[in-house]
MARFIMAR-832682 format. One record per residue (C-alpha): x, y, z; residue in one letter. Coordinates in steps of 0.001 Angstrom, whole numbers, padded with zeros to 6 digits, always signed. Last residue first. Layout:
N
XYZA;...
This chain:
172
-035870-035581+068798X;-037334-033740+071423X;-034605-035577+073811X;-031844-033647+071955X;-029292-035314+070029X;-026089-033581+069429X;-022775-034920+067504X;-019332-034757+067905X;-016699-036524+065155X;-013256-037605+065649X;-010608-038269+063232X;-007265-040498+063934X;-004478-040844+061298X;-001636-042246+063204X;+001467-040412+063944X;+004452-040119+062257X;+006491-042822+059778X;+005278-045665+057717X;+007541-048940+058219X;+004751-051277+060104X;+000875-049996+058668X;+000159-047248+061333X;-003623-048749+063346X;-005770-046415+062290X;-007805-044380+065251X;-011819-043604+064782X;-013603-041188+067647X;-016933-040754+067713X;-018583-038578+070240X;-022035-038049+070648X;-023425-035224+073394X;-026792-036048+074601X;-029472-032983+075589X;-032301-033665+077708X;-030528-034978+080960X;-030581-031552+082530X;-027282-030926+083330X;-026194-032817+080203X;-026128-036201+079360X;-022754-037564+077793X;-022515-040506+074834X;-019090-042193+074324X;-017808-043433+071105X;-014686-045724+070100X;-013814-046904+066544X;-010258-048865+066076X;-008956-049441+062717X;-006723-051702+060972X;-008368-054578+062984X;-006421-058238+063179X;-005764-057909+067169X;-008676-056538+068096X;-011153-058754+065850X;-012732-057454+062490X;-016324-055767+061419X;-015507-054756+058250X;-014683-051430+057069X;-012885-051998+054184X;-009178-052216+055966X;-010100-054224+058917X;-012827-052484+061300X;-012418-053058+064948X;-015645-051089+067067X;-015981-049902+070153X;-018846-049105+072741X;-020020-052149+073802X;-017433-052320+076237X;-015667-049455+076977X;-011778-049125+076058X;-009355-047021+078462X;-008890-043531+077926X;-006890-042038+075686X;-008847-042228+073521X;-013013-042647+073883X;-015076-043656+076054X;-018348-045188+076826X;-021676-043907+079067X;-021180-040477+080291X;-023359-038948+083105X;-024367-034892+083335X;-028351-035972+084307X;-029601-039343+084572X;-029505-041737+081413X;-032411-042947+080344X;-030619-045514+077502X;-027210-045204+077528X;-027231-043983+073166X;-026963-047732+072467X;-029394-048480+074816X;-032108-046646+072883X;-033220-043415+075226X;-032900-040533+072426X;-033942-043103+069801X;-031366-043732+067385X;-030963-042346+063572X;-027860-040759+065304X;-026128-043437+066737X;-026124-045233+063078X;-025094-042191+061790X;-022225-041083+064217X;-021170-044797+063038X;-020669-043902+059664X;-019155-040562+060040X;-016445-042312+061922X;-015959-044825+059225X;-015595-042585+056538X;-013373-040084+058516X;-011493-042892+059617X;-010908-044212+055471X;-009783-040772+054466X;-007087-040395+057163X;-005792-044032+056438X;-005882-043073+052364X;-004202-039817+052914X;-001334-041506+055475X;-000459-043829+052567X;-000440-041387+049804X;+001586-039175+051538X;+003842-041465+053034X;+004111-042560+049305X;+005135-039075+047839X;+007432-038652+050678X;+009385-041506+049771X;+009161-040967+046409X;+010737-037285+047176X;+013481-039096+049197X;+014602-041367+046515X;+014603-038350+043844X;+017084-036021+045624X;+019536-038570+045492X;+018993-038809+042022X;+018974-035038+041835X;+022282-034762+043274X;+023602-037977+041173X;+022649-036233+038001X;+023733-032659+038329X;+027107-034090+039287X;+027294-035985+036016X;+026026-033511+034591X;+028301-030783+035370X;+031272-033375+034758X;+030316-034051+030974X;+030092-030344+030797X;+033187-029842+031890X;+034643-032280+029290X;+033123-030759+026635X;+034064-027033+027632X;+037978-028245+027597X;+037852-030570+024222X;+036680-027076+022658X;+039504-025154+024170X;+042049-027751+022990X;+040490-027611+019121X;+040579-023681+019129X;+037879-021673+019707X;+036276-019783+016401X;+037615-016170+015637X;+038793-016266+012001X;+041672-015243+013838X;+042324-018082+016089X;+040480-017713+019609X;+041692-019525+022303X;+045404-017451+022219X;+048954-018551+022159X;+050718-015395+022062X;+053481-014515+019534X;+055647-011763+020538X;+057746-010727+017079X;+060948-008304+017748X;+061540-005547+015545X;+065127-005459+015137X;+067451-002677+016580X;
């Protein structure tokens, strides 16, 4: 009986580095790994810039209404408590103006372009409504400011709106 020799093929040679095949092997699946790992994250990448500039969009429109609302709740503010532009004497638990949803008072909005200007309905960025309520005993006004951006065309959700509520007693 002979002794019979079994070679195996093997990946490691006996100075144990990889042979030349298995090396050419873990190169090319790398290659494929990031290639995958790059379109994913590409992908991935268009809709995060997207969000980032939504984002920055709907900040700045959100940022510029509060501004603009907390301007004109000024102005009505530094008022007298029967100055037309708070209703004048108004008799008790009335309301002068409106504000969304309801329909537009005269003389009591505003259309601001982008900086704040005074602009025309159809060319404003911004809308600014107010109403002014009496209470029960017509010695107490409530103030309300509300200030609406119009949604640039192409940004998605709802428009940036911020609304301010003031108090101005008749003592003051």
């Amino acid at each position: 009986m002979g002794v019979q020799r079994i070679e195996l093929e093997a990946d490691v040679t006996r100075s144990g580095r990889k042979s030349h095949r298995q090396r050419g092997m873990i190169l090319i699946e790398t290659m494929i790994a990031a290639t995958l790992l790059l379109i994913v994250v590409s992908g991935l990448m268009n809709a995060f810039l997207v969000v980032v500039a939504q984002n920055q969009s709907q900040g700045n429109l959100a940022t510029r209404a509060t501004e603009y609302s907390g301007d004109k709740m000024e102005q009505l503010m530094a008022l007298g408590f029967t100055d037309a532009g708070l209703g004048g004497a108004m008799a008790a638990s009335t309301t002068v103006g409106s504000i969304p949803p309801t329909a537009i008072a005269t003389g009591y909005v505003d259309y601001l372009d982008r900086s704040g200007n005074t602009a025309t309905a159809t060319t404003a960025e911004y809308t600014r409504q107010w109403k002014v309520t009496s209470d029960a005993t017509a010695t107490l006004k409530t103030i309300t400011v509300v200030v609406t951006a119009k949604v640039p065309r192409g940004t998605f959700g709802l428009a940036p709106s911020t609304k301010v509520v003031c108090v101005k007693s008749a003592g003051l």
